[in-house]
C-alpha positions in Angstrom: 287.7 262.7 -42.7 284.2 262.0 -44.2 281.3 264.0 -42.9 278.3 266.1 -43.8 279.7 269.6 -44.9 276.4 271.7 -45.2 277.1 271.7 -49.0 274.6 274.0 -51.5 274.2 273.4 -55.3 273.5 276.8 -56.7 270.8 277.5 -58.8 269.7 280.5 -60.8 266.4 281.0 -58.4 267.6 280.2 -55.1 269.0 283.1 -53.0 271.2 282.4 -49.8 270.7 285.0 -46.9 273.5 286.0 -45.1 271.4 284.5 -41.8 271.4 281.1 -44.2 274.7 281.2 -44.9 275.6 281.8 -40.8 273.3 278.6 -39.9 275.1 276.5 -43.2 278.5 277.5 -41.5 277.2 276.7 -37.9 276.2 273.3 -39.7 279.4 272.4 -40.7 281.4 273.6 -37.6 279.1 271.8 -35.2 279.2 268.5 -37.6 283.0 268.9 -36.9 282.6 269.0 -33.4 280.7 265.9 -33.4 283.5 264.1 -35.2 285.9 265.4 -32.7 283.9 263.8 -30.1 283.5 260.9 -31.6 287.0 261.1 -31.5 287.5 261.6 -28.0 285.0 258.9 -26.9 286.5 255.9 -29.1 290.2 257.0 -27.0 288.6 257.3 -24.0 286.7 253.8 -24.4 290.9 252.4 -25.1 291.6 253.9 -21.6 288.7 252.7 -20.4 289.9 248.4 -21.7 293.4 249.0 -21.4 292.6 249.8 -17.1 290.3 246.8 -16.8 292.7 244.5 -18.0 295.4 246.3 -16.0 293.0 245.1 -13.2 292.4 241.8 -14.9 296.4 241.2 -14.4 297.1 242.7 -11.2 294.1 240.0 -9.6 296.5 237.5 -10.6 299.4 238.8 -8.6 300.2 237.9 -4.8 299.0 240.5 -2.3 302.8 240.7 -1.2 303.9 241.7 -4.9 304.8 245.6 -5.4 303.6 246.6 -8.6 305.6 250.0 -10.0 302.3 253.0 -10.6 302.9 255.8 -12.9 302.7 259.1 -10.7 303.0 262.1 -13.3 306.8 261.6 -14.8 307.6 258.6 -11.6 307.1 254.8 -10.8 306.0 254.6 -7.4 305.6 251.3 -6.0 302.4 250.2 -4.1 300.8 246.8 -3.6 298.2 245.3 -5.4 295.0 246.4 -3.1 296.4 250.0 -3.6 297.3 250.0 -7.4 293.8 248.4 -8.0 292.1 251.6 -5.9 293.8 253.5 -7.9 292.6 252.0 -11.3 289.2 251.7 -10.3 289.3 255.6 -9.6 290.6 255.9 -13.0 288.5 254.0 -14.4 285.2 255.8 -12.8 287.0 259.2 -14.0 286.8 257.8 -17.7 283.4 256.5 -17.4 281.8 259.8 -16.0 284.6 261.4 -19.1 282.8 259.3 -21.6 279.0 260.1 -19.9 280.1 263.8 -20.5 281.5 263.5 -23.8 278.3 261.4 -25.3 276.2 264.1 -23.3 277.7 267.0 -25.5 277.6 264.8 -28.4 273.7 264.7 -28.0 273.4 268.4 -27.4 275.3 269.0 -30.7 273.4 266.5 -32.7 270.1 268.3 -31.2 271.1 271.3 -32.3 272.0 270.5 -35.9 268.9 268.8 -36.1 267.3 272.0 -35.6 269.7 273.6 -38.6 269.0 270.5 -40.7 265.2 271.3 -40.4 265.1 274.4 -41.4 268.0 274.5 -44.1 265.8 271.3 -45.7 262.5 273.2 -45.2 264.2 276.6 -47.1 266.7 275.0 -49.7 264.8 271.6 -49.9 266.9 269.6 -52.7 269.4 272.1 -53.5 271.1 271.6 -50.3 273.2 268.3 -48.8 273.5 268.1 -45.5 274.1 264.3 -45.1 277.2 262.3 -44.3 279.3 260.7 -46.8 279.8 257.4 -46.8 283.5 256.8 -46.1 
């Protein structure tokens, strides 16, 4: 996994605080965070198209059909007007997931925007805190 690590070239006249070296760690964990919800939102965005054309298919299907519905570990079997209720109020659950997720995701990005600032202003050149290009 490419990412920005916080990474710091030594150099002869540069000292690193302990408080530095605390925001260069936060750096790295919160860039490692974001990745994992980047993560999160590209599988919830599958869910998300794998229900809609679930729904896609079932509108094609007589109103008479029964169509088996995963229930925890069961099939159940409804018809079509209730499996599509169902899907529809799994597919608003992912959406407001996904809202969530990219909401934390911006929160995260704020705040290591607020590291990057300061580590730049202190360490200026010595210091890399961009992503790698994969």
């Amino acid at each position: 996994m490419a990412g920005s690590k916080g990474t710091f070239q030594p150099d002869s006249d540069v000292h690193i605080s302990y408080e530095d070296q605390q925001k260069i760690n936060k750096f790295a964990r919160l860039n490692a965070k974001l990745e994992d919800l980047k993560e999160e939102v590209k599988v919830k965005e599958n869910d998300l198209k794998s229900l809609e054309e679930a729904c896609d298919e079932i509108a094609l299907f007589d109103e008479e059909e029964k169509i088996p519905y995963l229930v925890g570990e069961v099939f159940i079997l409804q018809d079509t007007e209730t499996t599509q209720q169902c899907l529809d109020d799994a597919k608003k659950k992912i959406d407001q997931d996904i809202k969530e997720l990219k909401s934390q995701s911006d929160d995260v990005k704020s705040q290591m925007s607020d590291l990057k600032s300061h580590l730049y202003g202190k360490f200026g050149s010595h210091i890399n805190l961009e992503a790698e290009e994969e």
